[in-house]
N, C-alpha and C positions, 0 to 999 in steps of 0.2 A: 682278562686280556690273554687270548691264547698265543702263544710262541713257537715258532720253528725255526730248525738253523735251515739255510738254502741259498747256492750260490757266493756264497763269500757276505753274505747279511743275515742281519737277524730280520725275521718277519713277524711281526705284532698284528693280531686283527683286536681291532678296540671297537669296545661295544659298550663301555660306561666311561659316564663323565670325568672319574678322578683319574682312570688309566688315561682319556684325552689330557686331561692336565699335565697328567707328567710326561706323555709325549711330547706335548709342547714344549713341556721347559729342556728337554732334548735337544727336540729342532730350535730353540731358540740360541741357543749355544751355538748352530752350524752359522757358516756365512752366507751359505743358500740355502735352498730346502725345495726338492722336486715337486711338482703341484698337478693331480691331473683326479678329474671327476668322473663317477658313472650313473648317467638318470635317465631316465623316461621322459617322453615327451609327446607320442604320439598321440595320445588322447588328450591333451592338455594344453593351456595355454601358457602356461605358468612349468617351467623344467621341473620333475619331483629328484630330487637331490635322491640318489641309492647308496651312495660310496663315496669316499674321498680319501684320496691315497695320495701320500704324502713320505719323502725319502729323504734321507740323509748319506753321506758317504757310507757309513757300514749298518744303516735300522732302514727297515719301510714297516710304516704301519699304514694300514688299510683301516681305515675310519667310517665303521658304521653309522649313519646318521638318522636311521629305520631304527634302531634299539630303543627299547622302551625305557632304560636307563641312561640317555645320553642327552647331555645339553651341551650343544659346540659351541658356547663361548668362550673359552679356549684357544678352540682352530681359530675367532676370528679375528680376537686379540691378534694370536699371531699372524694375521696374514694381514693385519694393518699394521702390525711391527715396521717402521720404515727401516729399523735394523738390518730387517730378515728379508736378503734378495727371494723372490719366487719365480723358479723355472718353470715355463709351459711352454706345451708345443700346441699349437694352434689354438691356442689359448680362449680365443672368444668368449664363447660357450661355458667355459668354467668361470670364470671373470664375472659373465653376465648371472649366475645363478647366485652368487655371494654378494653381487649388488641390488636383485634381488630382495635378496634377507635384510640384508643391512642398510640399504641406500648407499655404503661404500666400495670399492671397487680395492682389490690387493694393491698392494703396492710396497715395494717396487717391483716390477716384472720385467724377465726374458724370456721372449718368444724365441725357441729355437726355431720353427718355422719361417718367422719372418726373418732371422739370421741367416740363415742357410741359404735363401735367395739372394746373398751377398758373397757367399761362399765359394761360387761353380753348381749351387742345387738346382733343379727344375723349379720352379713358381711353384707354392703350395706342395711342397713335396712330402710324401707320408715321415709317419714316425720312424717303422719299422726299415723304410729304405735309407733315411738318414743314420739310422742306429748301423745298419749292414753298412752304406757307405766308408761311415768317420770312424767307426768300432769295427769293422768286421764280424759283427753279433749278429746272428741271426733271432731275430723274434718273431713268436708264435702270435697270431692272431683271430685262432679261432674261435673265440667269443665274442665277435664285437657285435654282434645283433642278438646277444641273449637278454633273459628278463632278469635286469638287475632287480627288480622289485622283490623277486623271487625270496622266501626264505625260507629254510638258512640256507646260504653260498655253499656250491659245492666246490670243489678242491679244483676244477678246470678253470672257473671264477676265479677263486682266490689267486690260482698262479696267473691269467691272461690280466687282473687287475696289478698284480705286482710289476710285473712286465713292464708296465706303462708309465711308469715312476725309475725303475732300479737303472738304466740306463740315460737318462734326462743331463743329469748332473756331469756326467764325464762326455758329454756331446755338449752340454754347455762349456767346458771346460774347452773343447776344441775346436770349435766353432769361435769362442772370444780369445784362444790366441790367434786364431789364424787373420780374425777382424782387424786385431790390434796389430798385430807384423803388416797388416796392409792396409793401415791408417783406418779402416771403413767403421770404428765403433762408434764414432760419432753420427756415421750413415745413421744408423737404427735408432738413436735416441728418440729422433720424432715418434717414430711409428710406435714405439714401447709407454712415451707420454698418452699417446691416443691412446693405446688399451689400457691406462688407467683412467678415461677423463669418463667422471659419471652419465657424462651428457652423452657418452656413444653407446649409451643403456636405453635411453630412453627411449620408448616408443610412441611419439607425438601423435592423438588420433590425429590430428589436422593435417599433418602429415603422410597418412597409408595411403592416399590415392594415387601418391607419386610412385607403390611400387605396384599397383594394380596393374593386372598384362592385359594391353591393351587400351590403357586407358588415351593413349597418346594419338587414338583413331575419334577423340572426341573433340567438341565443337567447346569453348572457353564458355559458356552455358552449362553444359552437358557434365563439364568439368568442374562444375562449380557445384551441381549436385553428387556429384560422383565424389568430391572433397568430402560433404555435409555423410553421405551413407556413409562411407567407407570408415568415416568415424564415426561412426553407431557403432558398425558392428565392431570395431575396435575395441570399443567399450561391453559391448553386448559380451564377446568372446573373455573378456576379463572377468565379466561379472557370473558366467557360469563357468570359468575355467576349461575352456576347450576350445581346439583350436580354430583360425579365424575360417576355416571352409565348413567345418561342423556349424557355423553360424549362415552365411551365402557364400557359394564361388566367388572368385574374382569373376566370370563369364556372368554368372548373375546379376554382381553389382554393375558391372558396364552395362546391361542392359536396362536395369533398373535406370540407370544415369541417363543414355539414350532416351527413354519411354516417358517417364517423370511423370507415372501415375500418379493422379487427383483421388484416388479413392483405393478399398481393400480389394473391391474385385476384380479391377485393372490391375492391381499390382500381383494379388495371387496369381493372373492368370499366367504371369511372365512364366518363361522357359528358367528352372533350378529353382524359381520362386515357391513356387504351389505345393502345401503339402511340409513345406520346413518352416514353420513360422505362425508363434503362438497369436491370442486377442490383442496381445499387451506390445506383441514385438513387433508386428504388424502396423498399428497405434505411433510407434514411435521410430519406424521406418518411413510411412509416409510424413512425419511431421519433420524427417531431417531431407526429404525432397523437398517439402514446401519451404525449409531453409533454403537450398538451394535455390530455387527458384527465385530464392526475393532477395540475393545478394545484388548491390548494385553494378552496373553493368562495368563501370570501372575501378572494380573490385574482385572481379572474378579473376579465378587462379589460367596460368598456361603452363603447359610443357614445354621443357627446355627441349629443341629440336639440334639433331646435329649440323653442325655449322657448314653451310656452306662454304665448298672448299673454291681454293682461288684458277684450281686447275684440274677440276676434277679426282675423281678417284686414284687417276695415275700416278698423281704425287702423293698421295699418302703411301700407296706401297713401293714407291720409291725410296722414302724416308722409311719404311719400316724392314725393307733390304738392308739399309745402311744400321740402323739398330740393330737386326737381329745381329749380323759381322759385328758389330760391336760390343754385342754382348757377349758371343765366346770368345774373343779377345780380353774382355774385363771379366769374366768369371761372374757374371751379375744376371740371372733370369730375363728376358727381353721381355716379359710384361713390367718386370718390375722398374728397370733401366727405363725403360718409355710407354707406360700405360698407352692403348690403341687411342683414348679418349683424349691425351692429351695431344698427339700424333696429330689429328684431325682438326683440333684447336688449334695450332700451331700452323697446318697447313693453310687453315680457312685465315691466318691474320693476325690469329688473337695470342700476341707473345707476351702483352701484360699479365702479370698476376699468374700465368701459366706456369706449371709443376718442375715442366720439363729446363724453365729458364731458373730455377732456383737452387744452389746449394750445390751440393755433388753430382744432380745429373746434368744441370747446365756445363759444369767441367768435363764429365767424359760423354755426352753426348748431342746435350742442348745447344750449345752453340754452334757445333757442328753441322745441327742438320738446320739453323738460322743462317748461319753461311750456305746454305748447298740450295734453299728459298730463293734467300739475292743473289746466289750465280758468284757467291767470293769461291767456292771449292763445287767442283763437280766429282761425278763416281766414276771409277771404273774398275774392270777385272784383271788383277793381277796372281798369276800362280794360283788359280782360281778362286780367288779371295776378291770381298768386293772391298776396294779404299778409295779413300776420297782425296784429291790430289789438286792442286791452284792451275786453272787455266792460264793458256798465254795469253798475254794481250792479245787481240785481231788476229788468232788462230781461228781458222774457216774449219768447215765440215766435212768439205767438198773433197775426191779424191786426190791425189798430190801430180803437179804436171811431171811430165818426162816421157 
């Protein structure tokens, strides 16, 4: 375990199992512990884990997981610790590589990211601009497209990796008071439940057709083979570990879906097809078409279309004038305060079950623009500000006599 002092922390890079050990029992002593990962993915279907850095108020240790002397069962004890809070910023990504490994997901987690959009942040807003925000810190970012794989780490690595952890903990720190002096911690509980539920790991084959682009230009047939491939190569991509386009494009598979070739040299001949595809994958491409083909006809899958609205497009940017004003009024991101998707659901009718009519956003926003639907509150511009204000009874439109 080598060591340096820097910054007002000690820095640990750990590269064998017992130095992971006793880091752990470190961080297991803290109340949080900063969480952030560095791996590869472009070749791969599967994240290859490079790093894992990991901070406390005054240590960050940077945790090789490439060393030929290291087994991290350790780190994962501890990051099932329901003890031991873990801080991440856009967390996902890290989350999903250790569920991954384990089938478990950390727990418990704060997402500064999704915090911050509670804060006055922009939606999705970077590390380094929330760290300059709420710290006034500036951080360097110039490694973020290097090859973690690489070894050994040079000293530009080691500090852009430390970087990514050494300020997490004091932005957590400021972001949950600022939550709490304005009631909103309970806002983010949902969202921090989801980034631990294992089911938002999983990648359903029966399921990737629904993110295929384009597939929503196909016919509920067309779709139903388009389901059967797209879960091949789901599988296909798993079973040699590379990613799902190293397998067919998305452009491929909807054509495959469209064409619903009967044999190898109809299907070779498709446009992305020809020339990427063994005896064997071939073989069991056309046989998850002929699935397709023989689903029964009231069983075939469809896309969900967006909902016809009750007044056109004009009402929806009508209600989303009145969102954004209301969002820098409330200090809340306007995608996050009213998702577009629910905006449109809401306009087309559909206010059951809808996002926007539950919890905290029905209070600063959902009912408002349900009122502004039925004509109880209309908009206008004041002080150049748009608000929403109660019509009179049988006030006309018309100019005023005199």
């Amino acid at each position: 375990m080598i060591q340096r002092t820097g910054k007002g922390q000690l820095l640990a890079y750990v590269d064998r199992t017992a130095d992971l050990a006793a880091a752990c029992g470190v961080l297991r002593d803290c109340e949080s512990v900063a969480l952030d990962t560095e791996f590869m993915r472009e070749r791969t279907y599967f994240a290859r884990l490079c790093l894992v850095q990991l901070a406390c108020d005054d240590q960050v240790f940077v945790v090789d997981p490439m060393a030929r002397e290291m087994d991290l069962s350790p780190l994962l004890e501890l990051l099932a610790d329901p003890a031991v809070l873990k801080v991440v910023h856009a967390g996902v990504q890290d989350l999903e590589i250790f569920h991954t490994i384990t089938g478990r997901v950390p727990s418990p987690v704060f997402d500064t990211q999704i915090a911050a959009t509670l804060a006055g942040f922009p939606n999705q807003v970077g590390y380094a601009a929330l760290v300059q925000g709420l710290l006034g810190v500036e951080v360097e970012k110039g490694e973020r497209f290097t090859d973690w794989a690489r070894r050994p780490l040079d000293a530009r690595q080691l500090a852009y990796a430390e970087e990514d952890v050494r300020h997490l903990l004091p932005v957590w720190r400021e972001l949950h008071r600022r939550l709490d002096e304005g009631g909103r911690l309970e806002w983010v509980e949902p969202d921090f439940e989801a980034l631990t539920d294992p089911a938002s790991y999983e990648a359903l084959p029966e399921k990737q057709y629904l993110k295929v682009k384009k597939a929503s230009s196909l016919n509920r047939r067309q779709l139903g083979v388009l389901r059967e491939v797209a879960a091949w190569r789901e599988l296909e991509a798993r079973r040699r570990d590379v990613p799902r386009r190293r397998v067919l494009l998305d452009e491929a598979l909807v054509e495959v879906a469209r064409r619903a070739p009967r044999d190898a040299q109809s299907l070779l001949s498709l446009r992305g097809v020809e020339g990427r595809l063994s005896r064997s994958a071939t073989d069991a491409l056309l046989a998850a078409v002929e699935a397709g083909r023989a689903i029964p006809d009231d069983e075939l899958p469809s896309m969900a279309r967006r909902p016809a609205l009750r007044s056109g497009e004009g009402v929806v940017e009508l209600l989303t004038a009145h969102v954004r004003a209301r969002s820098v009024e409330h200090d809340v991101a306007a995608p996050v305060l009213a998702p577009r998707g629910d905006i449109e659901a809401l306009a087309a009718g559909r206010v059951e079950g809808n996002p926007l009519m539950e919890g905290w956003r029905r209070r600063l926003i959902g009912q408002e623009l349900l009122d502004l639907l039925e004509g109880r509150v209309a908009l206008r511009v004041r002080d150049g500000l748009v608000e929403p204000f109660a019509p009179q009874a049988g006030a006309g439109t018309g100019a005023s006599e005199g």
